[in-house]
C-alpha positions in Angstrom: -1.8 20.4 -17.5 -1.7 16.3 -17.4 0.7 16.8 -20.9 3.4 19.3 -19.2 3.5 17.2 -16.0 3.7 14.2 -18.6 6.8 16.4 -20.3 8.2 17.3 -17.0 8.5 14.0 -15.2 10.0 12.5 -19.1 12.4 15.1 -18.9 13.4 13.9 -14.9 13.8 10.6 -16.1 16.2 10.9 -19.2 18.3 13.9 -16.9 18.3 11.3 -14.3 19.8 8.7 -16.3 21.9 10.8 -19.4 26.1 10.9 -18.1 27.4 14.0 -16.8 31.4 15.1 -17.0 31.6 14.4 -13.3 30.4 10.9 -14.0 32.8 10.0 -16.4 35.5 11.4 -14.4 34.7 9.6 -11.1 34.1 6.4 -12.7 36.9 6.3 -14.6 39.2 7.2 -11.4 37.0 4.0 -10.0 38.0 2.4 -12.8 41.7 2.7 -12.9 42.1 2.6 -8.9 40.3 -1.2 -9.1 42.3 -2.2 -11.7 45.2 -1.4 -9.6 44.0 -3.8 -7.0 43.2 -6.2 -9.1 46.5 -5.9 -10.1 47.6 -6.4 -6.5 45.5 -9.5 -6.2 46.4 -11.6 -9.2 49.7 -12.5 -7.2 47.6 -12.2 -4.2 44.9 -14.4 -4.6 48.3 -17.5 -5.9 48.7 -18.2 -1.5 44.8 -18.9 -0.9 44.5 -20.8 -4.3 47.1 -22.9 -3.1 45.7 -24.1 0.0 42.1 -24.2 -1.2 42.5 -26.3 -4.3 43.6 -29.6 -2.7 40.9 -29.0 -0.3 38.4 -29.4 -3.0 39.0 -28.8 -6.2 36.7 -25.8 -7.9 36.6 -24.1 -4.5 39.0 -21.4 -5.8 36.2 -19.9 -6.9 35.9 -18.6 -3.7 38.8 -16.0 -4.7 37.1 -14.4 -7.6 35.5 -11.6 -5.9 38.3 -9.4 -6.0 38.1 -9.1 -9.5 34.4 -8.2 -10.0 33.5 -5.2 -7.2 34.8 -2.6 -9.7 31.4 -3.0 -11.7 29.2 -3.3 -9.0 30.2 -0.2 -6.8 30.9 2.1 -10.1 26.8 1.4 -10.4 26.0 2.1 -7.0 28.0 5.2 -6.5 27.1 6.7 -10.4 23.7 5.5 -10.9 23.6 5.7 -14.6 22.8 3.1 -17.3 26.1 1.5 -18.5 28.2 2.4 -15.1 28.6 -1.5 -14.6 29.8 -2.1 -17.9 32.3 0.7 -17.6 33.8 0.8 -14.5 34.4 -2.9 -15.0 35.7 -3.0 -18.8 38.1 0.1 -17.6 39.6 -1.8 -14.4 39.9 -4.7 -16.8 42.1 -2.7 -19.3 44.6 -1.4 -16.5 44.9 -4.7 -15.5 45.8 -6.1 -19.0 47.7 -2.6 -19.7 50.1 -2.8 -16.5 50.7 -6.3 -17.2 48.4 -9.7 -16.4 49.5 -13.5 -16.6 46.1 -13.6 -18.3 47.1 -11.9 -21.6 45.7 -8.6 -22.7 43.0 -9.5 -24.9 41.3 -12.6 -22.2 41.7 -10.0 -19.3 39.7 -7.0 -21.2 37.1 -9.7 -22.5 36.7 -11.1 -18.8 36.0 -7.3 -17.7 33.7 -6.7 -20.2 31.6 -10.3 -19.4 31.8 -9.6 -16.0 30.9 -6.2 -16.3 27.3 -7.0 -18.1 26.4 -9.6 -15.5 26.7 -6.7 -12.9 25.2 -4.4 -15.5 22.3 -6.9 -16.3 20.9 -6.9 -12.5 20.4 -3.0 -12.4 18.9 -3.1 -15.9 15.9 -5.6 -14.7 15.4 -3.0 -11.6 15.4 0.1 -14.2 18.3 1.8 -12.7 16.1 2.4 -9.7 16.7 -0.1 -7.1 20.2 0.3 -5.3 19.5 -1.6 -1.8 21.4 -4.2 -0.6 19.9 -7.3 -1.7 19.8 -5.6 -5.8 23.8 -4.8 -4.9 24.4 -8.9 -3.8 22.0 -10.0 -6.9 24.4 -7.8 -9.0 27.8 -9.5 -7.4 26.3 -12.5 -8.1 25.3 -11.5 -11.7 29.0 -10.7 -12.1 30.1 -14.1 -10.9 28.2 -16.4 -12.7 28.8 -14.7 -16.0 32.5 -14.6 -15.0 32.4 -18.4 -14.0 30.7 -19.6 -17.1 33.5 -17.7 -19.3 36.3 -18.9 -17.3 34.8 -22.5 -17.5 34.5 -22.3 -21.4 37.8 -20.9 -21.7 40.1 -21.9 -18.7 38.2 -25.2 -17.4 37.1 -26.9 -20.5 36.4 -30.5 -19.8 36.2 -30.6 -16.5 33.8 -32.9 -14.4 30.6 -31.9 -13.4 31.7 -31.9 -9.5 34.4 -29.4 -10.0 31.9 -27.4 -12.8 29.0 -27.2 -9.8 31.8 -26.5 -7.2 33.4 -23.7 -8.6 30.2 -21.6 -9.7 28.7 -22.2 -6.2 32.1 -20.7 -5.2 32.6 -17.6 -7.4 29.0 -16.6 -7.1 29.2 -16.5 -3.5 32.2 -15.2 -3.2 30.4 -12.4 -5.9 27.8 -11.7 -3.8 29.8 -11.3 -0.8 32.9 -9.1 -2.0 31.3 -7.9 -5.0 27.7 -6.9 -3.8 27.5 -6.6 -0.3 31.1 -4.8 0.5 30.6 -2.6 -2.4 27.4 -1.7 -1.0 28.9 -1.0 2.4 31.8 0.9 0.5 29.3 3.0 -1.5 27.2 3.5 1.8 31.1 4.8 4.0 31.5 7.1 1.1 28.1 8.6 0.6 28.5 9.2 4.8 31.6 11.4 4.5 30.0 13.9 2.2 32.5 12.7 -0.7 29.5 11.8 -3.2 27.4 14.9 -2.6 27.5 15.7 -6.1 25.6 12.1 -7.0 22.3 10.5 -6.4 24.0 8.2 -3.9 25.3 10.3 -1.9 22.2 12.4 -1.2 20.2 9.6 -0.6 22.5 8.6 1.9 23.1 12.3 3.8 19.2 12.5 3.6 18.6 9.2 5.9 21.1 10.2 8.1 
């Protein structure tokens, strides 16, 4: 008997965590719908950069968090290993596709860095932990991998002021826009019934 309950909850596990067709549909729709805003905000995000530079310099990190919640709401809405990764990386490649001022190849490697920082956080909670403070952690995770590649290849040489500034900035700004606003997202859409079909949104309609 232990052996078959031993088989049965194994089995749980990998169905909980193996990709479905309605997975890779929905995150590639969120995919390609954040890379459209993240088109929007790379002429966006030029107004607030202007006025926040000269204020302190490194404080633009503060604008950053547009460009990671793609990752971190693809995880909480899909639930699956590797949602992070995906969601990100695919947002990334509309970006550079439709056109960036980044270049192609730097915009699809900043998805894909950005991507694993988010993807990183739910792999230490074992793709079981999607509360609020996990979603934040994983904004943050986004940021700081973000900010460390954009130091080595947009920022190199600067001071250690700016350096501390501008990591302080982006993972804030991470954790706010990209963790707890995707959280709150994930939670508005798991409310209307729209996610039904996923973990997340039956967690949600069962609390409610």
């Amino acid at each position: 008997m232990s052996v078959s309950t031993s088989s049965s909850t194994t089995a749980k596990s990998r169905g909980r965590l193996r990709w479905r067709v309605v997975d890779i549909v929905v995150a590639s729709v969120l995919g390609v719908a954040s890379g459209l805003i993240f088109l929007l905000w790379n002429i966006g995000y030029l107004g607030p950069k202007g006025i926040l530079e000269p204020l302190l310099p490194g404080l633009q990190g503060l604008l950053d968090g547009p460009w990671l919640f793609a990752g971190v709401l693809g995880a909480l809405i899909i639930r699956k290993p590797g949602a992070a990764l995906y969601t990100e990386t695919l947002a990334a490649v509309v970006s550079a596709l439709v056109g960036s001022q980044w270049g192609g190849f730097l915009t699809l490697e900043a998805g894909l860095v950005q991507g694993l920082g988010a993807e990183l956080i739910f792999l230490v909670f074992f793709y079981r932990n999607w509360s609020l403070p996990v979603a934040i952690l994983a904004g943050a995770g986004a940021a700081l991998a973000g900010g460390i590649n954009n130091m080595l290849l947009w920022y190199v040489g600067s001071d250690t002021t700016f350096t501390v500034v501008y990591l302080i900035s982006t993972v804030v700004s991470g954790a706010v826009i990209a963790g707890a606003l995707s959280w709150l997202l994930a939670r508005g859409l798991a409310a209307t019934g729209a996610l039904d079909r996923f973990a997340s949104g039956r967690a949600q309609r069962a609390r409610v």
